[in-house]
C-alpha positions as MATLAB code, in Angstrom:
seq = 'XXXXXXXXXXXXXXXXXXXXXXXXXXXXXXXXXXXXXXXXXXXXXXXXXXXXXXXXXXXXXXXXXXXXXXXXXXXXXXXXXXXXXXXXXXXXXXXXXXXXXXXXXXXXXXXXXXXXXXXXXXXXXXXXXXXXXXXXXXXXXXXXXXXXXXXXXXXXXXXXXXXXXXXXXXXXXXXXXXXXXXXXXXXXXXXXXXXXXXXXXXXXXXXXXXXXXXXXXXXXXXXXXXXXXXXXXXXXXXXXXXXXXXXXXXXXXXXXXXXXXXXXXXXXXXXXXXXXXXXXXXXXXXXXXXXXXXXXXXXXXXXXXXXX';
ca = [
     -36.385  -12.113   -3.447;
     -36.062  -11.246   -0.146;
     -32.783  -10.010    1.349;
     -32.858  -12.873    3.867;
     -32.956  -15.458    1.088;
     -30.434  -17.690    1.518;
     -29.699  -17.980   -2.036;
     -29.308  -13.800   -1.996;
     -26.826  -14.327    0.427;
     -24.519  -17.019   -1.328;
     -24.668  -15.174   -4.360;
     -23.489  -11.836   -2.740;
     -20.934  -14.070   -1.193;
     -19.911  -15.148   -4.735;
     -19.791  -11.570   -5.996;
     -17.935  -10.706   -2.810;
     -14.945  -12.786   -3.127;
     -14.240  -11.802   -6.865;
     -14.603   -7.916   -6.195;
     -11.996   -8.408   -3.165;
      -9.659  -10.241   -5.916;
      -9.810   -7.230   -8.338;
     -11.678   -9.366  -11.388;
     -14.890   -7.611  -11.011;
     -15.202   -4.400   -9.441;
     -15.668   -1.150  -10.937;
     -15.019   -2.189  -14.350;
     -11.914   -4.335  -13.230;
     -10.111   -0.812  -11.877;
      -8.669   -2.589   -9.162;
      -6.550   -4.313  -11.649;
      -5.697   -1.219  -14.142;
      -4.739    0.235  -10.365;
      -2.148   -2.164   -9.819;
      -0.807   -1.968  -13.440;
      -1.084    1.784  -13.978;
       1.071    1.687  -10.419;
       3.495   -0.904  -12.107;
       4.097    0.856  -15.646;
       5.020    4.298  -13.191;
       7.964    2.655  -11.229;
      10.420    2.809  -14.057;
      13.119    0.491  -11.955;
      10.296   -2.632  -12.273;
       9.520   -2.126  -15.663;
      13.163   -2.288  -16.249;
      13.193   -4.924  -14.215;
      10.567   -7.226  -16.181;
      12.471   -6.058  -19.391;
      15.389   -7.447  -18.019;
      13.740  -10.629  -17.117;
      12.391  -10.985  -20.633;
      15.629  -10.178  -22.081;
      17.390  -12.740  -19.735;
      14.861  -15.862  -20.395;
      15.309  -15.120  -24.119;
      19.390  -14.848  -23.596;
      19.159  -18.487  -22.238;
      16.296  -19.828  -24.204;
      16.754  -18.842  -27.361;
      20.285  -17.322  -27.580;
      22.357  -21.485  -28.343;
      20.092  -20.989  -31.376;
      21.584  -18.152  -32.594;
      25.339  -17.999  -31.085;
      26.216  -21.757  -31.764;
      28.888  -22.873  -29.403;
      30.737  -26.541  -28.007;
      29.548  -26.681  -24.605;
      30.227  -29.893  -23.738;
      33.819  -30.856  -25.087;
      37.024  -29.426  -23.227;
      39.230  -27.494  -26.054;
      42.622  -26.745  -24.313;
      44.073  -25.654  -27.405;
      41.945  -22.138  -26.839;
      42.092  -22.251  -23.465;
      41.514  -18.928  -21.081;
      41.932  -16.360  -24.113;
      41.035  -12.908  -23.862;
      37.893  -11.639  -25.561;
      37.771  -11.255  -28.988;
      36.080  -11.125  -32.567;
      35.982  -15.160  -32.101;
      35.001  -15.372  -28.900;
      32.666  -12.546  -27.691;
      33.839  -12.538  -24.084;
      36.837  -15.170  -23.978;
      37.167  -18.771  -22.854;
      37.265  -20.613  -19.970;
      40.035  -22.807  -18.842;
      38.504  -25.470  -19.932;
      38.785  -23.499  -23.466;
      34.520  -23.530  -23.550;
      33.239  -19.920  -25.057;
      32.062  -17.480  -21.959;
      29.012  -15.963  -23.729;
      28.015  -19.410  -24.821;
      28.554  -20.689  -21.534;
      26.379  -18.191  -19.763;
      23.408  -18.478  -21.976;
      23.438  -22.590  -20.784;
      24.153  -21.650  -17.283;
      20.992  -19.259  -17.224;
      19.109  -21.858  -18.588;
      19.917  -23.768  -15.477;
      20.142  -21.168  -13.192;
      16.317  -19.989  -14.240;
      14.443  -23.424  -14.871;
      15.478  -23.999  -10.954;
      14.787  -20.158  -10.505;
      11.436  -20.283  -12.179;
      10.736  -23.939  -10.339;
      10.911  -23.279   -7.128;
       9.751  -19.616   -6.597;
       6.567  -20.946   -8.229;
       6.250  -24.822   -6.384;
       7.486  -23.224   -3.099;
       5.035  -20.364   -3.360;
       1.671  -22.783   -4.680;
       2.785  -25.030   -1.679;
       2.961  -22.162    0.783;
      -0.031  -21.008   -0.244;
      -2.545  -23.870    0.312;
      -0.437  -24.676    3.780;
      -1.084  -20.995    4.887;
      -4.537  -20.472    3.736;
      -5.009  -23.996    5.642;
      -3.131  -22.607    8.653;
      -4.883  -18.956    8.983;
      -8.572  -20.918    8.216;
      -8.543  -23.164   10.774;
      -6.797  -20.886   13.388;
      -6.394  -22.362   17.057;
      -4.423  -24.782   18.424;
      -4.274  -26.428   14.622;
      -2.995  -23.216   13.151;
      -0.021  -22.677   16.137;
       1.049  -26.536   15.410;
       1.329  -25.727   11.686;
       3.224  -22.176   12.716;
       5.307  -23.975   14.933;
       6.716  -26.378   12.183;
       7.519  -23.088   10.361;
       9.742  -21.467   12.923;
      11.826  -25.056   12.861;
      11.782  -24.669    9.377;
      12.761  -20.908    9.647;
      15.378  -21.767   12.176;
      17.523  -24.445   10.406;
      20.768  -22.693    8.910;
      19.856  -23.876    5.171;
      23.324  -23.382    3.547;
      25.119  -26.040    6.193;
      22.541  -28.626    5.772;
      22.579  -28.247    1.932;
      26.463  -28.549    2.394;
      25.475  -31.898    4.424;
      23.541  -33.249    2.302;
      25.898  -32.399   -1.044;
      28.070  -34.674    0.547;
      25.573  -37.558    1.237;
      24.461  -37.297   -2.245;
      25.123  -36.562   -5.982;
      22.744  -33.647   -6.854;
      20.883  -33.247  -10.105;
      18.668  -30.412  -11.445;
      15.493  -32.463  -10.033;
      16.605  -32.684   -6.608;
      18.187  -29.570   -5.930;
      14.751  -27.883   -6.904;
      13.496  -30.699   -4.142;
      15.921  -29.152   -1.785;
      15.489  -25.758   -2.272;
      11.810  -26.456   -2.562;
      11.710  -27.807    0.823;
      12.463  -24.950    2.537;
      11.616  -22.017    0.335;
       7.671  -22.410    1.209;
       8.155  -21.643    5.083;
       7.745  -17.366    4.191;
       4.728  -18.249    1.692;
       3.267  -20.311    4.074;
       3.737  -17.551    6.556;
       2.435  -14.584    4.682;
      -0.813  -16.441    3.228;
      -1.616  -17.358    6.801;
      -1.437  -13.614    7.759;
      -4.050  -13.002    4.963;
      -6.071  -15.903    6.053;
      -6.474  -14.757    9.245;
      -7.872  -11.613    7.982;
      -9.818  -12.813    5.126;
     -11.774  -15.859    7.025;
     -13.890  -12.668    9.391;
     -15.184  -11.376    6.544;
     -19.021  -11.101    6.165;
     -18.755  -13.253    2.534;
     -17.125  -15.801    4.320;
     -19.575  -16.064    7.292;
     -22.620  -16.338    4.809;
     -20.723  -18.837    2.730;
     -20.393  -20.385    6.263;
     -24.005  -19.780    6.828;
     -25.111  -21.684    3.616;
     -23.236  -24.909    5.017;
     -20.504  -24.378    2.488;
     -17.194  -26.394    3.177;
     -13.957  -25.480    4.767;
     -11.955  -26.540    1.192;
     -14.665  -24.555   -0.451;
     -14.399  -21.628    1.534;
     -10.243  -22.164    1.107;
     -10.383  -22.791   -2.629;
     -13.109  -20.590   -3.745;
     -12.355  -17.833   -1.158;
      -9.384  -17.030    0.167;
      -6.878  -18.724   -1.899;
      -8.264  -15.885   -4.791;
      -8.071  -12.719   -1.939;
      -4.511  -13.531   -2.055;
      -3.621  -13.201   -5.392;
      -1.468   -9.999   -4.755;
       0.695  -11.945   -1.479;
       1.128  -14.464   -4.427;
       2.272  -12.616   -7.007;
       4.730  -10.468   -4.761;
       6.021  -13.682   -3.124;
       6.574  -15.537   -6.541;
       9.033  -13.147   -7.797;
      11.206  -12.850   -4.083;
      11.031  -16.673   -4.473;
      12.829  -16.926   -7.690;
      15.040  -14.465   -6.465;
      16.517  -16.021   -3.796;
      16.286  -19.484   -5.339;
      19.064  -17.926   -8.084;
      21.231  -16.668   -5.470;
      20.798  -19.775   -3.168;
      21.780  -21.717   -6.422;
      24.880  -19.443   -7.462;
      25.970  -19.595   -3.313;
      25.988  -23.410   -3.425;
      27.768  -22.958   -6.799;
      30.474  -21.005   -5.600;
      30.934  -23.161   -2.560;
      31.142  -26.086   -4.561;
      28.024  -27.987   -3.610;
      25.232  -27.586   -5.928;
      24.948  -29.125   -9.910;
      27.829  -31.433  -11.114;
      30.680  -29.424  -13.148;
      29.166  -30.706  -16.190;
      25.775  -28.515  -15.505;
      26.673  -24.774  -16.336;
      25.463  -22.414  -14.107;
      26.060  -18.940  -13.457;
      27.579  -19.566   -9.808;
      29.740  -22.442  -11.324;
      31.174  -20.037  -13.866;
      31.943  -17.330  -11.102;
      33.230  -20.176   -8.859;
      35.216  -21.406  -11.277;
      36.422  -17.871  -12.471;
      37.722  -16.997   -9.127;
      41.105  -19.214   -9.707;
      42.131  -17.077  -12.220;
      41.522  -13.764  -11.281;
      44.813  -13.183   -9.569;
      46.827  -14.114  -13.441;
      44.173  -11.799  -14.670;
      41.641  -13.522  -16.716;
      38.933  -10.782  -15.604;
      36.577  -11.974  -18.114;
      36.371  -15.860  -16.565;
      34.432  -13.917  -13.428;
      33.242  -10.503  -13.942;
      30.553  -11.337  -16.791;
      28.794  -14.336  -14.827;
      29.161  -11.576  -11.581;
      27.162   -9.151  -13.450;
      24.370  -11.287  -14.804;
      23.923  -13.356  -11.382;
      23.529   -8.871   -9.697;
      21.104   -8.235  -12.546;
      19.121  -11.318  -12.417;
      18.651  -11.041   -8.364;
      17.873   -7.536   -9.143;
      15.508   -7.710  -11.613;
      13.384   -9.802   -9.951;
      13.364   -7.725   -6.723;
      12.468   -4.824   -8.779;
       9.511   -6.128  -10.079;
       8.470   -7.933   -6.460;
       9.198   -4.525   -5.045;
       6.874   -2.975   -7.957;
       3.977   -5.266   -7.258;
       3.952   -4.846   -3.436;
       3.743   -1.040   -4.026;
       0.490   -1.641   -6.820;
      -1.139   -4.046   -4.693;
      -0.586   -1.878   -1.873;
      -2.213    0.695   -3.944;
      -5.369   -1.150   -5.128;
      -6.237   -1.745   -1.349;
      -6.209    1.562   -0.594;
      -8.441    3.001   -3.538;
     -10.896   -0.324   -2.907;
];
């Protein structure tokens, strides 16, 4: 077969794109690369253990430590911690630890939901955006500055007071705006990704643009995905327990971690330390966690490139 053959060249193409996303290449060293990098920074694998051990808190701990999170008791109101309760009450009289394994099982499912519908959105709007490039791709950008530009706290505020937020629509909300730096760094990659020579011979062989998008550079950015996803939860769990604290986010019937720290804060001066500092601490270690490990990635993807 001859090295012009077209079919030569869209197979090469085909091997191309997969090497660049780590699957085949060397034995798939790119990928032992990236997690050989990973298991060395001991702050991210601390940092996924932490995650683990947090999901599993919320998930699975009700079905262990059985507690009444939904009925006011003010006979055992705001009690200190004890052999009863683990880490006190509430003044509502609800049990802390209880209360923060339901609140992280809010706090993470809109976590978890928009880091991951914020970043696949991103993603195919950037990869779009960097593709196409011109006067199409500055149009796109341009909507992303706006974006970018809009104080998000003060319109969330504004529109907490239009309407009644659930789980579903804060996740809309956050959503909304949390795919603008996605969108942004996948159209960096684009840019780079659509001059390369498996590209033009994809090109060549009359393949599609939403070929080329899906099949090509959509997979090259696996490690701006990965990174991005974990930031993205991030934030969405602090955005979440800010709007908590401020009063604007779930109803006071939803527990979440920045209700319980909002709520905590009344009582602090009469000194019922343990309504605030133990949803305080997980809210730090959650946010931290998750930057650990998007810190981790960036640093073994970072790697891989430079030992391709």
């Amino acid at each position: 077969m001859s090295i012009n053959d077209p079919r030569l060249l869209f197979e090469l193409a085909e091997q191309s794109t997969v090497a660049e996303g780590g699957e085949i290449a060397e034995g798939g060293s790119p990928w032992r690369i990236v997690l050989r990098t990973f298991a060395q920074n001991k702050l991210a694998v601390a940092g996924a253990v932490l995650i683990v051990a947090l999901v599993l808190f919320s998930f699975l701990g009700p079905l262990i430590y059985h507690t009444n999170q939904f009925d006011d008791n003010i006979q055992i109101t705001n009690q200190a911690p004890s052999g009863a309760h683990w880490l006190g009450t509430d003044q509502s009289g609800f049990d802390i630890l209880g209360r923060l394994m339901a609140g992280g099982k809010s706090s993470l499912e809109v976590g978890i939901a928009v880091g991951l519908v914020s970043t696949i959105f991103g993603l195919i709007y950037g990869a779009i955006s960097g593709y196409f490039g011109g006067v199409f791709d500055s149009v796109l950008m341009r909507i992303v500055d706006v974006g970018l530009a809009i104080p998000i706290v003060f319109l969330f505020i504004f529109m907490a007071e239009i309407f009644k937020p659930d789980l579903t629509l804060l996740i809309v909300l956050l959503t909304v705006f949390s795919w603008l730096v996605p969108a942004r760094l996948v159209r960096g990659e684009a840019l780079t990704l659509r001059t390369r020579e498996y590209v033009q011979a994809v090109r060549g062989m009359g393949g599609g643009s939403w070929r080329i998008i899906v099949n090509h550079l959509i997979p090259n950015t696996i490690g701006t995905i990965m990174v991005t996803v974990t930031f993205q939860v991030a934030d969405a769990i602090l955005t979440l327990a800010l709007l908590q604290y401020l009063g604007f986010g779930l109803p006071p019937t939803v527990p979440t971690w920045g209700g319980m720290l909002s709520d905590g804060t009344n009582f602090l001066q009469d000194g019922y330390w343990w309504e605030v500092y133990p949803a305080l601490i997980i809210i730090v270690l959650a946010v931290v966690a998750f930057n650990f490990v998007g810190d981790a990635l960036q640093d073994a993807f970072d790697v891989r490139l430079q030992e391709k």
